[in-house]
C-alpha positions as CSV (number, residue, x, y, z in Angstrom):
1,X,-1.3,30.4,-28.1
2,X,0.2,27.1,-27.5
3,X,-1.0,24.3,-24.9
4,X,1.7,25.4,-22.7
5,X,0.6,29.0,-22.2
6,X,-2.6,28.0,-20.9
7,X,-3.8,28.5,-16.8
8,X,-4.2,25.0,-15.8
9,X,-7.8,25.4,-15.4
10,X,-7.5,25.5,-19.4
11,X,-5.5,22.4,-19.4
12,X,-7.4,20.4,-17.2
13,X,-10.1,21.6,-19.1
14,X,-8.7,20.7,-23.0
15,X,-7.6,16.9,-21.4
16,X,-10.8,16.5,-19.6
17,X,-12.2,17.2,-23.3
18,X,-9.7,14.9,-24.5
19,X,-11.2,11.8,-22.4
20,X,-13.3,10.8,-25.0
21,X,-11.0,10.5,-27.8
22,X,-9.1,8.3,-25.6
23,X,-11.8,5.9,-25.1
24,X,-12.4,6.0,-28.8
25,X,-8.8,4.6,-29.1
26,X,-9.3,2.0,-26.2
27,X,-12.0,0.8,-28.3
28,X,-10.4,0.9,-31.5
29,X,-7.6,-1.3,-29.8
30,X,-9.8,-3.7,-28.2
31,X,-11.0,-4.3,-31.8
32,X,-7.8,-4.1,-33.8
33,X,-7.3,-7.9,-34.4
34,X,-3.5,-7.7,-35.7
35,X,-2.2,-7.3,-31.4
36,X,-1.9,-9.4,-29.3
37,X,-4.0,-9.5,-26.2
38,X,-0.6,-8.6,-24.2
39,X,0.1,-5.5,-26.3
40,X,-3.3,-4.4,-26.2
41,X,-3.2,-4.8,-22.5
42,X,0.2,-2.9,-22.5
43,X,-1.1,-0.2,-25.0
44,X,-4.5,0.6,-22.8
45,X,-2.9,0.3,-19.1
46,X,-0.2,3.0,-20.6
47,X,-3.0,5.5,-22.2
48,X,-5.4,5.1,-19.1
49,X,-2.2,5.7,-16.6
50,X,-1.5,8.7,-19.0
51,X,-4.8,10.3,-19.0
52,X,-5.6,9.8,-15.1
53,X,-2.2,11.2,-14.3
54,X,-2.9,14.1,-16.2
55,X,-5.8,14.7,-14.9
56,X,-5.0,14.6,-11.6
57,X,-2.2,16.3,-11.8
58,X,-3.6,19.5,-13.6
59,X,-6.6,19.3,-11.4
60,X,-4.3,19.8,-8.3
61,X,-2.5,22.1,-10.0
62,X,-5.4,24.8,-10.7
63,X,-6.9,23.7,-7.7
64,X,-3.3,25.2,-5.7
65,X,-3.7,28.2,-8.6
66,X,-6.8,29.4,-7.1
């Protein structure tokens, strides 16, 4: 069974899960010396943008399942 087969109460579920590996990597950016503070910046705006939006969006989605 492949992410794509799921309800989106599973999905929601599996990204919700996901949230903290995310801020793992925000971390892991905020400490990675070799970027710049621009492309750090640009890196963490794009995965929380990412993660919200996909939240949102299969919260709404289960919620419209119901």
């Amino acid at each position: 069974m492949s992410y794509w087969d799921l309800s989106y109460k599973k999905k929601f579920l599996w990204n919700f899960i996901q949230v903290p590996l995310v801020i793992a990597l925000i971390m892991w950016i905020l400490f990675l010396d070799s970027l710049s503070l621009l492309l750090s910046v640009v890196f963490i705006t794009v995965l929380v943008a990412i993660t919200v939006s996909t939240l949102f969006y299969t919260y709404s989605k289960w919620k419209k399942e119901k």
